[in-house]
C-alpha positions in Angstrom: 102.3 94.4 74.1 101.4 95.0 78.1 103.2 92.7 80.8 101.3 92.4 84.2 104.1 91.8 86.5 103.1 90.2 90.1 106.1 91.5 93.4 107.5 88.7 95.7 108.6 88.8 99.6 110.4 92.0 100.6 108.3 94.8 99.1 105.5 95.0 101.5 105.2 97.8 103.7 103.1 98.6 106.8 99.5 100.3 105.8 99.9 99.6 102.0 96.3 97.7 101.8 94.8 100.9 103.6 94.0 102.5 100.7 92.5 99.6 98.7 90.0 98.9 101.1 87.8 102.3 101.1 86.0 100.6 98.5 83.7 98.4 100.7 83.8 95.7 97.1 87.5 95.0 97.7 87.4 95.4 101.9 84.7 92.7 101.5 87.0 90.2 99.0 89.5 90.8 102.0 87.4 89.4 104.5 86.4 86.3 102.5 90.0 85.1 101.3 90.7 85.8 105.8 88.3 83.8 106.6 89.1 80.9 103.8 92.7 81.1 105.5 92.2 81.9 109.7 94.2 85.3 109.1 93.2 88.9 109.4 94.8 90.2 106.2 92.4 93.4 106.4 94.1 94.3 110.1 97.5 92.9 108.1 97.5 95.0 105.5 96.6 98.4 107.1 97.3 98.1 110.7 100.1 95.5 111.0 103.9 96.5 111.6 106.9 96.0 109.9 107.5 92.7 112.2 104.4 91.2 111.3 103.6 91.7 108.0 107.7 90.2 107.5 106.7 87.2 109.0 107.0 84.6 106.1 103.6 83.3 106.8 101.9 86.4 107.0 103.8 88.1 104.3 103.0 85.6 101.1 99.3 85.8 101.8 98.9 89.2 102.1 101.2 89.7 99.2 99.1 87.6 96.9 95.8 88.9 98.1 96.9 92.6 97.5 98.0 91.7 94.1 94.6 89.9 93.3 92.9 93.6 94.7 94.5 95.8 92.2 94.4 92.9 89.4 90.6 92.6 89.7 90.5 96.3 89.4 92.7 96.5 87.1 91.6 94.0 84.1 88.1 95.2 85.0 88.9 98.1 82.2 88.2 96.5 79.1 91.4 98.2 77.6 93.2 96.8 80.2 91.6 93.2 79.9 92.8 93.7 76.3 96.0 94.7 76.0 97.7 92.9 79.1 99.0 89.7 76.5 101.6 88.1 79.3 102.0 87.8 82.8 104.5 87.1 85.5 105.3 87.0 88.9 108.4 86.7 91.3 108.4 83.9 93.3 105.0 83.9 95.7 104.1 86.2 93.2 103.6 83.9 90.6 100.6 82.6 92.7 99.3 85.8 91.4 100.1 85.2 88.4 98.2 81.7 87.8 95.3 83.7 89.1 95.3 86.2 86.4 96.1 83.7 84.1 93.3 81.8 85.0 95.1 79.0 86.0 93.8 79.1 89.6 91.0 80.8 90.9 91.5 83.7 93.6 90.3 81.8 96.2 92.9 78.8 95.3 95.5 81.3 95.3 95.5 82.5 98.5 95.1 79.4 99.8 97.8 77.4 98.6 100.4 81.2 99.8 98.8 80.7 103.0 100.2 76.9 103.3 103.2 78.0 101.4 103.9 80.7 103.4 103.1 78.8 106.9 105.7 75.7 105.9 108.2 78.0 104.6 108.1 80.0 107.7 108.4 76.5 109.7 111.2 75.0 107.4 113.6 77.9 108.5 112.9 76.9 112.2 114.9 73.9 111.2 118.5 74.9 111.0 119.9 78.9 110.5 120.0 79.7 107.5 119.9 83.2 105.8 120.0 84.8 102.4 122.6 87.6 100.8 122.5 90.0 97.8 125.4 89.3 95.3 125.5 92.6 93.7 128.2 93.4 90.4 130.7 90.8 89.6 131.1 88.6 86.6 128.1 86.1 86.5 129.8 83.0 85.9 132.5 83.9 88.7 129.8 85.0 91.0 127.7 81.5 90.2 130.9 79.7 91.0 131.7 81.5 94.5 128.4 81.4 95.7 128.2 77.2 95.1 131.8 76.9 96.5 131.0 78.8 99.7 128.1 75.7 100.2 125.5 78.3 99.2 122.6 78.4 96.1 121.6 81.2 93.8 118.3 81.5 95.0 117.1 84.1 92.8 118.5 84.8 89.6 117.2 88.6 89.1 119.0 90.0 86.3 120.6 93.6 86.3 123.9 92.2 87.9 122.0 90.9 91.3 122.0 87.1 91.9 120.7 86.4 95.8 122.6 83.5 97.3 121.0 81.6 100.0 122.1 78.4 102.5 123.4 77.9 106.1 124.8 81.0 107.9 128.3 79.7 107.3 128.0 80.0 103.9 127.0 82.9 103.4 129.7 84.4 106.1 132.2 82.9 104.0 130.8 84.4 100.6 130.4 87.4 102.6 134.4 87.1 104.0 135.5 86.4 100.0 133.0 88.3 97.5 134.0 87.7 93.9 135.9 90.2 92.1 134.0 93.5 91.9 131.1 92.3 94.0 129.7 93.5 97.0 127.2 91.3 99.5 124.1 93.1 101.2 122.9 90.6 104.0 119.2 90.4 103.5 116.9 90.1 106.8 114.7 87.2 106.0 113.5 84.1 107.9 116.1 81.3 105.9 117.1 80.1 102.6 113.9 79.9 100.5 114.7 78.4 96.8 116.9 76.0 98.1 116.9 72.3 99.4 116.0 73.7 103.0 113.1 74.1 101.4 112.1 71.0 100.8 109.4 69.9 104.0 107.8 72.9 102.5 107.4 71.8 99.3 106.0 68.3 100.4 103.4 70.1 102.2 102.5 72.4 99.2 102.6 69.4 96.8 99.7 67.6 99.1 97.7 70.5 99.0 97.9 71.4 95.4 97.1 67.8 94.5 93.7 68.5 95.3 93.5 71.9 93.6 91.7 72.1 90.1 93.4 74.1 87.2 92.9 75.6 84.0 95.2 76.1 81.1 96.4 79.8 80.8 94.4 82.6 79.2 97.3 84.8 79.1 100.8 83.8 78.2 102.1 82.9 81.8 106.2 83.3 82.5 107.5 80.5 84.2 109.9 81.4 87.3 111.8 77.8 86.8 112.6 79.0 82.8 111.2 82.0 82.1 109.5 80.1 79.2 106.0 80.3 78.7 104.0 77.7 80.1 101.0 76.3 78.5 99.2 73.9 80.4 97.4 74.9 84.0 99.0 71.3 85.5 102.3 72.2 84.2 102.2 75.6 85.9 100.9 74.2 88.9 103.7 71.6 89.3 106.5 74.0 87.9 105.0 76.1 90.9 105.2 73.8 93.8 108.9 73.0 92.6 109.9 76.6 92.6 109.8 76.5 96.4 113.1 74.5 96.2 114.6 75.6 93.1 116.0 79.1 91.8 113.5 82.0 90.4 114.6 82.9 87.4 113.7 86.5 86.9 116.3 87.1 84.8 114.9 84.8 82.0 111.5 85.6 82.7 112.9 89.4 81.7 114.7 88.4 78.8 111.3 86.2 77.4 109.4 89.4 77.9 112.3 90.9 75.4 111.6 88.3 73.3 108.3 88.8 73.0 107.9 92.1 72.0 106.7 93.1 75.3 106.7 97.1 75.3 105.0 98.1 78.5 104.9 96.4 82.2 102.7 97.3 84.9 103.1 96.1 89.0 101.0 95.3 90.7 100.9 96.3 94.5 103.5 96.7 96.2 105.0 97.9 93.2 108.4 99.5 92.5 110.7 96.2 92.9 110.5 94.5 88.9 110.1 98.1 87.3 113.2 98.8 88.7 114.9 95.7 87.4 113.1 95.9 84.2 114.3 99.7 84.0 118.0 98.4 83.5 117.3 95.3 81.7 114.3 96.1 79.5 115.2 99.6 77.6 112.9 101.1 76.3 110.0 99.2 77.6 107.7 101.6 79.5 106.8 101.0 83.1 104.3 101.9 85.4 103.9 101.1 89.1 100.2 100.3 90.8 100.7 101.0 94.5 97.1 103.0 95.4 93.3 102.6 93.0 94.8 106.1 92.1 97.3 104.6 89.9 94.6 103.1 87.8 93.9 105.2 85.3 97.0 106.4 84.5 97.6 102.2 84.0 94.6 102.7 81.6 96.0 105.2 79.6 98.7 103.0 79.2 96.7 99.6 78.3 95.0 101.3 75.6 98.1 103.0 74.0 99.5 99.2 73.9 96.5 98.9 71.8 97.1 101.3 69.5 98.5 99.8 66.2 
């Protein structure tokens, strides 16, 4: 059983489109999904610098379009179409994911990262706030440190890394008194995303996405709130807007994909970020990392040896 796995904010890279777009098919679905959203993701994927492409409201619609390039020429190898059962993404990535899915179209997809992106970016005008990688420790004494500092665990990501995220007080303090046999890795990002500063972004997300038409998943679609599957294209939709202000459970969604019998995952550009997490979590399960349309066909050869009975 194949997993499509969709990246969230962090991964990007300057230039990482540039390959993608010598096929004049996918430089042209660039330039429609820019004009759809007033932003130059063709100059921001190949062109842009580090600064601007990790710009929150820059970043999440460039990462979703990139995904939705190599996903179209991905799934457009029957084998491929086939095989990949379940899908998932990491927080903006799971716009990708209702995509592929088919609970959003592409076009509704990078639409609603653009807005997401945008009032995301302008929430963490509102007050400093930051994020920090809680790395080793004892779960349950991490969880506790990180709420009693006035902090969130923002991203649950399995593998011994929990991400906590609130004021820059908080995560001083957490910083000043890790748990026991922890260590904290600032992060450089705009504010504390998966939290309650979150939440002027999620109103604005929630108004939009009222207006968006859905369809109920083709593909069993990993929930970032649960990691459960999710069976409606409302439900999705709504867990979706939510998961602006609440924690992404990765770890779950790895843990489902363990239940399910899921045997190989493939990531979608930038890749390299939930193989590695699957690499210690998932054993066993074979991974492979789509980054340039060279990686195709080695994805291929894996797609139809999940086939294979």
């Amino acid at each position: 059983m194949l997993a499509i796995l969709a990246p969230g904010q962090g991964s990007q890279k300057p230039g990482f489109l540039t390959p993608w777009i010598e096929d004049p098919a996918a430089a042209s679905r660039l330039r429609e999904w820019s004009d759809l959203i007033g932003l130059d993701l063709v100059r921001l994927g190949t062109e842009a610098g580090q600064d601007e492409i990790t710009d929150t409201a820059n970043t999440q619609p460039l990462l979703v379009a990139a995904g939705l390039l190599a996903a179209e020429r991905l799934l457009a190898d029957p084998a491929v179409d086939a095989a990949a059962t379940v899908v998932a993404g990491h927080s903006v990535g799971e716009l990708t994911a209702l995509a592929i899915a088919g609970v959003l179209t592409p076009e509704a997809a990078v639409r609603l990262a653009a807005v997401r992106g945008r009032e995301m970016a302008a929430a963490c005008n509102i007050e400093p706030t930051t994020m920090a990688a809680v790395l080793g420790g004892v779960e349950d004494e991490v969880l506790a440190r990180i709420e009693a500092s006035g902090a969130w665990p923002a991203n649950r990501n399995g593998a011994g890394q929990i991400v906590a995220a609130g004021p820059v007080a908080a995560i001083e303090k957490l910083a000043g008194d890790p748990p026991e046999k922890a260590r904290i890795i600032a992060l450089s990002v705009a504010g504390a995303f998966h939290t309650p500063h979150m939440a002027p972004a999620q109103e604005a997300l929630e108004a939009v996405a009222a207006d968006i038409a859905t369809a109920d998943p083709t593909r069993t679609l990993l929930s970032n709130r649960d990691g459960r599957p999710v069976t409606t294209g409302a439900t999705a939709l709504q867990q979706l807007v939510a998961q602006v202000t609440s924690p992404v459970r990765w770890d779950a969604c790895m843990s489902t994909l363990g239940e399910l019998g899921v045997t190989a995952v493939i990531e979608l550009p930038p890749a390299g970020t939930l193989t590695g997490l699957a690499k210690r979590a998932l054993k066993g399960v074979e991974r492979h990392n789509v980054n340039t349309p060279d990686d195709l066909a080695a994805a291929a050869v894996l797609a139809g040896n999940e086939g294979v009975e």
